[in-house]
C-alpha positions in Angstrom: 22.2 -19.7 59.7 18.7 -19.9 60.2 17.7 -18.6 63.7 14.7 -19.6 65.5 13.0 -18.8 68.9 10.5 -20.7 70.1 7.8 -18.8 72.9 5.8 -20.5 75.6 4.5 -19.4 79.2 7.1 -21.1 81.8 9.7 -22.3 78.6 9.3 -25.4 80.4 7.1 -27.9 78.3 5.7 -26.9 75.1 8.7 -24.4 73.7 11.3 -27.1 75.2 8.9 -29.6 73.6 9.4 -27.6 70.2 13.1 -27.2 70.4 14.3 -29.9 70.8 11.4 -31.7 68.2 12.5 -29.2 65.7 16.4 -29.9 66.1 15.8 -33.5 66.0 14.1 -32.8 62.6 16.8 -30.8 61.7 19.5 -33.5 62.7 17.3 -36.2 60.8 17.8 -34.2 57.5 21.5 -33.0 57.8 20.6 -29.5 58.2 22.1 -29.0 61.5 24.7 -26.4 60.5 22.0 -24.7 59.1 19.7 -24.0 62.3 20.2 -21.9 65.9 17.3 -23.3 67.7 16.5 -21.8 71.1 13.8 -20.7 73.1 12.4 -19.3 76.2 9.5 -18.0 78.0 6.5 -14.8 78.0 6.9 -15.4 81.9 9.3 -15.0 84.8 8.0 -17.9 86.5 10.2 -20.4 85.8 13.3 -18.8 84.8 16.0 -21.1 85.4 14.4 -24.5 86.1 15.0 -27.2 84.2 12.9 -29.3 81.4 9.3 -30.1 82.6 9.3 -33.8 83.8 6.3 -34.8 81.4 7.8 -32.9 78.2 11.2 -34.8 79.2 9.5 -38.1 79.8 7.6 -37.7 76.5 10.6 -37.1 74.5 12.2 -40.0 75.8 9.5 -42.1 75.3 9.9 -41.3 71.3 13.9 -41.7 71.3 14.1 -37.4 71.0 17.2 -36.2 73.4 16.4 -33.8 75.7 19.0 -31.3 76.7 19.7 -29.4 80.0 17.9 -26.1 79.1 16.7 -23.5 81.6 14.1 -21.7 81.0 14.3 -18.1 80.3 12.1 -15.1 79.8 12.5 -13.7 76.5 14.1 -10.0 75.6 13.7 -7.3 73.1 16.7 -8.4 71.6 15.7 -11.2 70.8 13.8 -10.0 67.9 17.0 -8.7 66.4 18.8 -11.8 66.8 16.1 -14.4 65.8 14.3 -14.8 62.1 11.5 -16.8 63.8 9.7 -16.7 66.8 7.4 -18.8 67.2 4.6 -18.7 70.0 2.3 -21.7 71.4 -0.7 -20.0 71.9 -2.8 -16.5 71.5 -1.7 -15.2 75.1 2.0 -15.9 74.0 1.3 -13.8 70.5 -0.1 -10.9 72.9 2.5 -11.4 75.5 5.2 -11.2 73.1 3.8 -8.6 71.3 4.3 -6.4 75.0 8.1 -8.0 75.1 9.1 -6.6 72.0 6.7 -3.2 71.7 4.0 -4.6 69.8 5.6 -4.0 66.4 6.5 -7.0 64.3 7.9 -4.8 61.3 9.9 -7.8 59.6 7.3 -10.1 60.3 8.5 -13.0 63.1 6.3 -13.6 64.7 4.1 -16.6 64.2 1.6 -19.2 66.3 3.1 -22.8 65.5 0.4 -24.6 64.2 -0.4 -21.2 61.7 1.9 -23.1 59.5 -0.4 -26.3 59.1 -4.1 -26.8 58.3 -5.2 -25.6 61.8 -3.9 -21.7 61.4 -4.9 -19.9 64.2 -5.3 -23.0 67.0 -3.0 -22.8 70.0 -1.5 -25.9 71.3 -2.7 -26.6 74.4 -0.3 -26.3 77.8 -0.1 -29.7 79.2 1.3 -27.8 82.9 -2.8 -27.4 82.9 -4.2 -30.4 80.6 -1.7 -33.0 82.0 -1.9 -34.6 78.4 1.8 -34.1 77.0 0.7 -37.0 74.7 -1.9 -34.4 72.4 0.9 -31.9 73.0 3.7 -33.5 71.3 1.3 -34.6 68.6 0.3 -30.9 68.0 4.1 -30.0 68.3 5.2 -32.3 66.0 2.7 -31.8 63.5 3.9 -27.7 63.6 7.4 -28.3 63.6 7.1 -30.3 60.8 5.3 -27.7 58.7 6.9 -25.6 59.9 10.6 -27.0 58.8 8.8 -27.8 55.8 8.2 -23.9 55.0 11.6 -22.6 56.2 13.0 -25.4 53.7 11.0 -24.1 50.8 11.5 -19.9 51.9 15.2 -20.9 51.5 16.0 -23.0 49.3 17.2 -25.4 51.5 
């Protein structure tokens, strides 16, 4: 099983936004047995609220199911027990960095879009921009590379 964490401030919009894009994705290709898809938060901020209303509203509005997550704040551990974790932005990279020690030995941890044309651009966090429109686009567009790659690294 391929495991993967995906990292944003709250774990509110864009790393929700991510999870559940990607395990629609993986649904879509009968891979679903294949995938733990997860994720959580650099923050404490909003540890156990729910879905932001604008990632939830956007991912209705293009037939994606939402689930009932809560956000989280990522642990150490969670390097151990993910073989991806993948950040939003450059303050996520740093801040999870500080979470697990600043040592990425087995190389984890990656910046969504790194895995399309636009390496090294963050996706932008609509709690601030309001535009979850230009965020899904930029989600979508790295989960699909991204699946894309994990498909190809294993033979899948």
């Amino acid at each position: 099983m391929i495991k993967i964490l995906f990292i944003c401030h709250g774990n509110i919009c864009r790393s929700t936004m991510s999870q559940y894009v990607f395990q629609d994705m993986v649904h879509k290709i009968n891979l679903t047995d294949s995938f733990y898809i997860d994720s959580a938060a650099t923050s404490r901020e909003e540890i156990g609220n729910p879905v932001h209303h604008g990632t939830r509203h956007k991912l209705k509005e293009v037939g994606i199911p939402c689930g009932d997550h809560r956000a989280r704040q990522m642990r150490r551990e969670d390097y151990d027990a993910f073989d991806y974790i993948i950040g939003m932005d450059s303050w996520n990279i740093r801040n999870i960095g500080r979470i697990i020690g600043n040592s990425d030995p087995e190389r984890k941890v990656f910046r969504l879009l790194d895995f399309t044309e636009r390496k090294g651009e963050d996706i932008a966090d609509p709690w601030y921009t309001g535009d979850f429109d230009t965020t899904y686009r930029d989600v979508r567009e790295g989960c699909e590379a991204l699946l894309a790659w994990i498909c190809q690294e294993n033979h899948l």
